[in-house]
C-alpha positions as CSV (number, residue, x, y, z in Angstrom):
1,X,-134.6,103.6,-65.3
2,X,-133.4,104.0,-68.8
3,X,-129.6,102.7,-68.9
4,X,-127.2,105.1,-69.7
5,X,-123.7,104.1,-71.6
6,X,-120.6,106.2,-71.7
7,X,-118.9,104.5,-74.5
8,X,-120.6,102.2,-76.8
9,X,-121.2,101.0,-80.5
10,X,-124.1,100.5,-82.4
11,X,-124.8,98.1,-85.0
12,X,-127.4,98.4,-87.8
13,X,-128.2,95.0,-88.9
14,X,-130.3,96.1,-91.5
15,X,-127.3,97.8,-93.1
16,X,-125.4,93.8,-92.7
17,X,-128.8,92.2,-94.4
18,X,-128.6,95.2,-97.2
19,X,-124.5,94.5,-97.6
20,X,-124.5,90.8,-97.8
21,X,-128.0,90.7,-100.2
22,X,-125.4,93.4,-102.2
23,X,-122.5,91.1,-102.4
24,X,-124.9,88.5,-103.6
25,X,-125.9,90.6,-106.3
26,X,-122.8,91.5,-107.1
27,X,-121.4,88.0,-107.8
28,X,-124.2,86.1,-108.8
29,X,-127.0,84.4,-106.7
30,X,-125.0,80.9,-107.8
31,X,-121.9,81.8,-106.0
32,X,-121.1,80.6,-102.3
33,X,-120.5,82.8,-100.0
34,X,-118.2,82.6,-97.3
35,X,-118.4,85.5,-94.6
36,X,-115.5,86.0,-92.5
37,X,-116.7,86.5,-88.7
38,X,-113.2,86.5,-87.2
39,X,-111.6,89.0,-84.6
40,X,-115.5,89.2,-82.8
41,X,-117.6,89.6,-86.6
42,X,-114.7,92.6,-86.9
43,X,-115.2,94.4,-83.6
44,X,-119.3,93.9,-84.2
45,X,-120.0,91.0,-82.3
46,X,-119.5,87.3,-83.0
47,X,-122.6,85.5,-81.9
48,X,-125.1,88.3,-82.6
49,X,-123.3,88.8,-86.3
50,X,-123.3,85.3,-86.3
51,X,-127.2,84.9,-85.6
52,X,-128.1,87.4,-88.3
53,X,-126.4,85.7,-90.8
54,X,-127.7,82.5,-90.7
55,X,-130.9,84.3,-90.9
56,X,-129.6,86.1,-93.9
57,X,-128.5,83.3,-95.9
58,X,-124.4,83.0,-95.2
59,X,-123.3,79.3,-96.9
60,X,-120.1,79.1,-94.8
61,X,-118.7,80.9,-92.0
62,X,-114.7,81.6,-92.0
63,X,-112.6,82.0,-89.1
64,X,-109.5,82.6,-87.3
65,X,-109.6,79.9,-84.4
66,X,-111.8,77.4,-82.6
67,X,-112.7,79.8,-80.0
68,X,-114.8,81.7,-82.5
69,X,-116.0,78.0,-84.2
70,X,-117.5,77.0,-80.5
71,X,-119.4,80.2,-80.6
72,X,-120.7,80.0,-83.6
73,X,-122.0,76.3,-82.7
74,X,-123.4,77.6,-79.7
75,X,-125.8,79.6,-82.0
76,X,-127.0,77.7,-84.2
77,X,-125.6,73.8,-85.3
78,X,-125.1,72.5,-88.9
79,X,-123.2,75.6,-90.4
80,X,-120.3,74.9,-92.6
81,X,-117.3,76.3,-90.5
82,X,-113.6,77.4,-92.5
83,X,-110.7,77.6,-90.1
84,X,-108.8,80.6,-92.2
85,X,-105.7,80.0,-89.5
86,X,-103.4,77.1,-89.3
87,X,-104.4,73.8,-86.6
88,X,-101.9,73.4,-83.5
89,X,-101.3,70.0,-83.5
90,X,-103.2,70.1,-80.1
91,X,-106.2,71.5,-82.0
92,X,-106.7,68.7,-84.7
93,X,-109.1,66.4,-82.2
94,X,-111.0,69.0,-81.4
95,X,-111.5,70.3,-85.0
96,X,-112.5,66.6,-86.1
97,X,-114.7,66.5,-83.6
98,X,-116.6,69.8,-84.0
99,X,-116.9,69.2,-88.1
100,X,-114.7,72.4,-88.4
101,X,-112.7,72.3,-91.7
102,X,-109.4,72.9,-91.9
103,X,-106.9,74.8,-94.0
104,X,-104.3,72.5,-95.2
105,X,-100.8,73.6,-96.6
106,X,-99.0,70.4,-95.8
107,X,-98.6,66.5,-96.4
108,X,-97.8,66.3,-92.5
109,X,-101.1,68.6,-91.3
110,X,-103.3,66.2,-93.9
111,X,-101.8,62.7,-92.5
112,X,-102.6,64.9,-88.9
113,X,-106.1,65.0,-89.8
114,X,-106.3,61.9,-91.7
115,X,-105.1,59.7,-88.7
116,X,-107.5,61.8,-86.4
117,X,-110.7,61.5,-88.1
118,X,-109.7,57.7,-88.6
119,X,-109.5,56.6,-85.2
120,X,-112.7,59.2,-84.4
121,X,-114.8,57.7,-87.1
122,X,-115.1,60.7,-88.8
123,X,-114.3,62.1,-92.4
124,X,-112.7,65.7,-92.1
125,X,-113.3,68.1,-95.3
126,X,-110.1,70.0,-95.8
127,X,-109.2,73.2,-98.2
128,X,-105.5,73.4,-99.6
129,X,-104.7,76.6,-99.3
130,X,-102.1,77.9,-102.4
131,X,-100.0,80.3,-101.9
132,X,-99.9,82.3,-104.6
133,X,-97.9,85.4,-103.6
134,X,-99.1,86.1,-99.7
135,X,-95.9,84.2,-98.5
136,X,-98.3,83.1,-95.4
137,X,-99.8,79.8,-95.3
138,X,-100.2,77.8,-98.5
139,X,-98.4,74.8,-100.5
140,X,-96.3,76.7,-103.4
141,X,-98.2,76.2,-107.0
142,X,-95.3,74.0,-108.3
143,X,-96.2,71.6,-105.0
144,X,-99.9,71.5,-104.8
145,X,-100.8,68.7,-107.4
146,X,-98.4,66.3,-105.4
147,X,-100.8,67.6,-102.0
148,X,-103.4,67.4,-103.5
149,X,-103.0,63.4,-104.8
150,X,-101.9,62.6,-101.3
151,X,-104.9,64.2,-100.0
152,X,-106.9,62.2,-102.0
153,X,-105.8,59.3,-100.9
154,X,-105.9,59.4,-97.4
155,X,-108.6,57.8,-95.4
156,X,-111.2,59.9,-93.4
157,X,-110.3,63.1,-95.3
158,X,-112.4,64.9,-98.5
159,X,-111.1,67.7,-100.6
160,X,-113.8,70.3,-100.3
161,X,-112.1,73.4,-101.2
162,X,-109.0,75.0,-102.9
163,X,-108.0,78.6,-102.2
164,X,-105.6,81.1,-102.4
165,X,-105.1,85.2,-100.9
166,X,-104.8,88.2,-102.9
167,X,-102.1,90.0,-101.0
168,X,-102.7,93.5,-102.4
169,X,-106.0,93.7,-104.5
170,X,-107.1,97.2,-103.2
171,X,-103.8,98.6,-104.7
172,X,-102.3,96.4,-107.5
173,X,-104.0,95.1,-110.2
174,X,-101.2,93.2,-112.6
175,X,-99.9,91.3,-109.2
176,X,-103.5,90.5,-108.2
177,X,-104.0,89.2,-111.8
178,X,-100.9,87.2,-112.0
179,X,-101.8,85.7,-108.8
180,X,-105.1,84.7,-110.2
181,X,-103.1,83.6,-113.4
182,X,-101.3,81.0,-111.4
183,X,-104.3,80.0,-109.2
184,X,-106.6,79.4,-111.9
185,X,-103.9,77.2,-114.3
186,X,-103.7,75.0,-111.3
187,X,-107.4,74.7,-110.4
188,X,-108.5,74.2,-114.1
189,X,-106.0,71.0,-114.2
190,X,-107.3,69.5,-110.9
191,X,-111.3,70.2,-111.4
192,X,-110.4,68.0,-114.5
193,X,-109.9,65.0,-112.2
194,X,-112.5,65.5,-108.8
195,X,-114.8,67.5,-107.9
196,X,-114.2,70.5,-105.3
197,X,-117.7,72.0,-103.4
198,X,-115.4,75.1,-102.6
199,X,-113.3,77.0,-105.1
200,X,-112.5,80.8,-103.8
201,X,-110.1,83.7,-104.0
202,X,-111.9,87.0,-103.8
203,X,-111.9,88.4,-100.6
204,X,-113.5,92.1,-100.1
205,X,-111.3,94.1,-102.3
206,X,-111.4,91.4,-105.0
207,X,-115.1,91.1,-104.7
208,X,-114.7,95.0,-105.7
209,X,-111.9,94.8,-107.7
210,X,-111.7,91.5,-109.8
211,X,-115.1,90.3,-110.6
212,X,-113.6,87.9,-112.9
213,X,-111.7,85.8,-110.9
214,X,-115.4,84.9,-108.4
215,X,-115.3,81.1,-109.2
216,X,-117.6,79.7,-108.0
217,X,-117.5,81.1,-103.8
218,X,-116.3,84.2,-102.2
219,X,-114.5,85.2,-99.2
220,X,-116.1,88.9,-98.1
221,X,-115.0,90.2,-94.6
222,X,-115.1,93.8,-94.0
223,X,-117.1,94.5,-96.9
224,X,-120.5,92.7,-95.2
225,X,-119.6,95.5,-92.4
226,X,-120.0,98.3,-94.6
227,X,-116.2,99.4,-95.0
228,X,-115.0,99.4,-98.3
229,X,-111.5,98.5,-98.2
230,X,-108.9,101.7,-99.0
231,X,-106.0,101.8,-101.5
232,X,-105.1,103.2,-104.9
233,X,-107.4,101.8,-107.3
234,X,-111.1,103.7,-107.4
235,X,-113.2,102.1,-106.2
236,X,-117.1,100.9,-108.2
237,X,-119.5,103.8,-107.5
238,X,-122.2,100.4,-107.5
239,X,-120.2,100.1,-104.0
240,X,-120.3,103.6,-103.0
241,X,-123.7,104.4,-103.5
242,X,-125.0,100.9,-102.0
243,X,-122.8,99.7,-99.0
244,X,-123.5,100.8,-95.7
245,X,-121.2,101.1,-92.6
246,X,-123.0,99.0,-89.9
247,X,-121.2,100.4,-86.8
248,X,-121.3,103.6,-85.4
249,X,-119.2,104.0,-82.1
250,X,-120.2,106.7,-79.5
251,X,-119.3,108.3,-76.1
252,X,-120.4,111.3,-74.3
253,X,-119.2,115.0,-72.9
254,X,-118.5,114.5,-69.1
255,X,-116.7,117.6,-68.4
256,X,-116.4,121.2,-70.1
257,X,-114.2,124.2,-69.1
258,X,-112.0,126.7,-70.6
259,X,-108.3,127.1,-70.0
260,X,-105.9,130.1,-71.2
261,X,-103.1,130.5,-73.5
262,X,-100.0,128.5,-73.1
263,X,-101.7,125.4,-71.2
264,X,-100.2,121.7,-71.6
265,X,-103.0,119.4,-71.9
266,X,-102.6,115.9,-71.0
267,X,-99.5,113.7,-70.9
268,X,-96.7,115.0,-71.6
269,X,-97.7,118.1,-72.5
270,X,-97.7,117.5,-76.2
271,X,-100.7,119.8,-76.7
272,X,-100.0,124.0,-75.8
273,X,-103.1,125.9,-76.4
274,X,-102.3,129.0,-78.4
275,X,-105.3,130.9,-76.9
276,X,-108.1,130.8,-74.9
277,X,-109.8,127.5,-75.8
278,X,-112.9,125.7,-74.4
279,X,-112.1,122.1,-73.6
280,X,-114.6,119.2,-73.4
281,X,-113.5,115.8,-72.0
282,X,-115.6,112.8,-73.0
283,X,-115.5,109.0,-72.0
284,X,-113.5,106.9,-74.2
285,X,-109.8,106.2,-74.8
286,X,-107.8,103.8,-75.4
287,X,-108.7,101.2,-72.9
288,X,-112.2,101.5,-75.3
289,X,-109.9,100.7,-77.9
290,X,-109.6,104.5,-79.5
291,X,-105.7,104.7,-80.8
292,X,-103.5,106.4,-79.1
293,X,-101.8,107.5,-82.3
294,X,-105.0,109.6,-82.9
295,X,-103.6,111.6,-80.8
296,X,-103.7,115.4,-81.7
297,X,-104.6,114.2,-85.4
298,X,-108.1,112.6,-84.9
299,X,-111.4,114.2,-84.7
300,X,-114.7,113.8,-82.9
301,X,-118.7,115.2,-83.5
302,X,-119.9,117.0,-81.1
303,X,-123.6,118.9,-82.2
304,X,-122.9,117.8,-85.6
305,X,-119.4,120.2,-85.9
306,X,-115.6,117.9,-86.1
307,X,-114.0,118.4,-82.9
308,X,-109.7,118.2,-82.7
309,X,-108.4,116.0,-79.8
310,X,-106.1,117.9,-78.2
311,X,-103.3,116.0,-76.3
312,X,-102.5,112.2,-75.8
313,X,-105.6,109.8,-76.2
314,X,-105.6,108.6,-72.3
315,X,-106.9,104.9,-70.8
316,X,-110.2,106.3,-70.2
317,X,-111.1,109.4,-71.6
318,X,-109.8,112.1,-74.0
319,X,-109.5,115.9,-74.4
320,X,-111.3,117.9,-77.6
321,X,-111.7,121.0,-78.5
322,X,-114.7,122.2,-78.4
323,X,-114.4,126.2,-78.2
324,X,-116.1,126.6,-81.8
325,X,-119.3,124.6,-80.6
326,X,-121.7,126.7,-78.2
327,X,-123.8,125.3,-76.2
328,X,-121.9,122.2,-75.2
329,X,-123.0,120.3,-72.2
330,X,-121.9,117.8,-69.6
331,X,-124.1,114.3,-71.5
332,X,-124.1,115.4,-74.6
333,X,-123.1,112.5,-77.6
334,X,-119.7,111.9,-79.2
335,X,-119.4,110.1,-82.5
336,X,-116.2,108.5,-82.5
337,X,-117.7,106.9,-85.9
338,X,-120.3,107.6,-87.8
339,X,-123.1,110.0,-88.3
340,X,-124.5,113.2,-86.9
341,X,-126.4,115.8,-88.4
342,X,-124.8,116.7,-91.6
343,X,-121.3,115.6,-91.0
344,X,-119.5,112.0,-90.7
345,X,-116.2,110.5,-89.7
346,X,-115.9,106.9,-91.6
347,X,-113.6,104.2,-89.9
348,X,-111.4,104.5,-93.1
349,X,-110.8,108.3,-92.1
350,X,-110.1,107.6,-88.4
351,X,-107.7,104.7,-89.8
352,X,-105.6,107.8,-91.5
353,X,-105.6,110.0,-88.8
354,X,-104.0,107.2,-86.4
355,X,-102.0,105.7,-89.6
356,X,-103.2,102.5,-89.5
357,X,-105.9,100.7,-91.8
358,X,-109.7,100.2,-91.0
359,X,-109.4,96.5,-90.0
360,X,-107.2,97.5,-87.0
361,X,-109.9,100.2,-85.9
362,X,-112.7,97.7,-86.0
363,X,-110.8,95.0,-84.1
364,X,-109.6,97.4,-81.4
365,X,-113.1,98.2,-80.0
366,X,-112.6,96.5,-76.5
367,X,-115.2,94.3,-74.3
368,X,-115.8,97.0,-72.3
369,X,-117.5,98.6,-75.4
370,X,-121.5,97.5,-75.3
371,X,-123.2,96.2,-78.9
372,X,-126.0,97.8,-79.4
373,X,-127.9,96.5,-82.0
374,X,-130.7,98.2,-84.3
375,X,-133.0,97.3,-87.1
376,X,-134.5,94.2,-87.3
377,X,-133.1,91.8,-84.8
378,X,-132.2,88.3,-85.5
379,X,-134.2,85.6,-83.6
């Protein structure tokens, strides 16, 4: 019996392969790449995304805790691991242990680390983080040398990379560049005295935006998932023509009726039809992860035609109007994202409509919401 889903995603990992092979293209076949997997590979699934990629030819992965480390291990062994967050100092052993580098923004984390990997026989490589305008993590630029020196002296630990974070490279070019200014005056005086395997600032928007500060890795996220990251500067029509959205989520018609003028749809009654007006619920809300603040703003495809949501998104299902589609049934697919017919709704348009930004759309698609992954499949 062929399984039937009322709310689910699907992932082309053909479209990954084409995006990361794009980014390699982009920056040179000599540069490193680090692909950020964090928050579940972005909503698209951790250990499958994780799979594909070492198929695919990812140098490092980067994430945001151990959880996501151990599930990466559990796919394949070896791979260089970044932890992008901060250790707990309850997390260090267990970093050491599982060969999981660490980002470093303080003497007392190193000595941490350094004390650790000492007593577990083990030599921990660590990347000082600079912070060159995030105001997050990071050792200030007028601090880092003195870090750095420490570093190197400490037993069990090795300086394998230096980094910093563009805070705003989708939008503002002279504070990205000054940023870079800063990062590469302090990297050009310490690659004068060691040797660093790991030297990287550009995340997506920089990979797309400032191709000359690539060093000699680069830090890609949500541009190996297809979604080129908003703001005000245009973005490369290289990008545009030759990026692909991987995921496409979808749900389905489960009821269809028509109410009269002056009827409150869902709760409370912030939709009033005006007329006569067909209605179509289908099977997904915001226990699926679909914003409520999509609310009577967002769209949906339904036979290829965008479909208003009408009324508050609800825990399990939502309300659209559907009175200028004929033909609708009860089964019938609902793109949420994605593709049907001639039309599309892009996760950077459903971001608008709920005023957030893509990453948060991406991240939002629950548990509850099957992968279902096409193309090529990784072994």
């Amino acid at each position: 019996m062929k399984k039937v889903y009322r709310c689910w995603a699907e992932i082309d990992l053909d479209a990954l392969r084409g995006n990361l092979a794009w980014i390699r293209h982009r920056v040179g076949r000599e540069v490193k790449v680090i692909t950020v997997v964090k928050a579940d590979a972005y909503g698209h699934g951790l250990k499958s995304i994780a799979a594909l990629l070492m198929q695919s030819g990812t140098d490092v992965f980067g994430v945001a805790n151990l959880a996501e480390a151990g599930a990466i291990r559990s796919v394949g062994k070896g791979w260089p691991i970044l932890m992008l967050g901060a250790c707990l100092p309850e997390e260090v052993e267990i970093a050491t242990r599982d060969e999981v580098m660490p980002t470093i923004s303080s003497l007392h984390e190193a000595e941490l680390f350094s004390r650790t990997a000492v007593r577990l026989g083990k030599v921990v490589g660590v990347h000082i983080k600079i912070d060159t305008g995030m105001g997050r993590l990071g050792v200030s630029p007028a601090d880092a040398n003195d870090l750095i020196s420490r570093v190197a002296s400490l037993p069990g630990l090795r300086l394998a990379g230096i980094y910093t974070h563009y805070a705003s490279a989708e939008d503002d070019a002279k504070f990205s560049r000054n940023q870079c200014k800063r990062f590469t005056e302090l990297v050009d005086s310490i690659l004068k005295q060691q040797t660093v395997e790991y030297v990287h600032v550009n995340n997506s928007a920089a990979v797309l935006f400032e191709p000359c500060s690539v060093f000699d890795t680069v830090r890609p996220g949500l541009l190996v998932y297809g979604v080129l990251p908003a703001g005000k500067r245009r973005l490369p029509k290289a990008a545009m023509q030759h990026v692909r959205p991987a995921l496409s989520w979808k749900c389905r018609v489960s009821f269809v009726k028509e109410v009269p003028a002056k009827m409150p749809l869902s709760y409370g009654r912030s939709f009033i039809t005006r007329k006569k007006t067909r209605v179509a619920t289908v099977t997904a809300g915001y226990g699926d992860g679909y914003l409520r603040a999509g609310s009577n703003r967002a769209k949906v495809l339904i036979q290829g035609v965008r479909c208003p949501v009408l009324g508050r998104v609800t825990m399990d299902q939502m309300l659209v109007d559907v009175t200028g589609v004929p033909g609708v049934e009860v089964g019938d697919e609902v793109v949420l994202i994605g593709a049907q017919g001639k039309e599309g709704i892009g996760v950077a348009e459903l971001a608008k409509w709920c005023q957030t930004i893509p990453w948060e759309i991406l991240t939002n698609i629950t548990y509850r919401v099957p992968r279902i992954y096409t193309g090529q499949q990784a072994a």
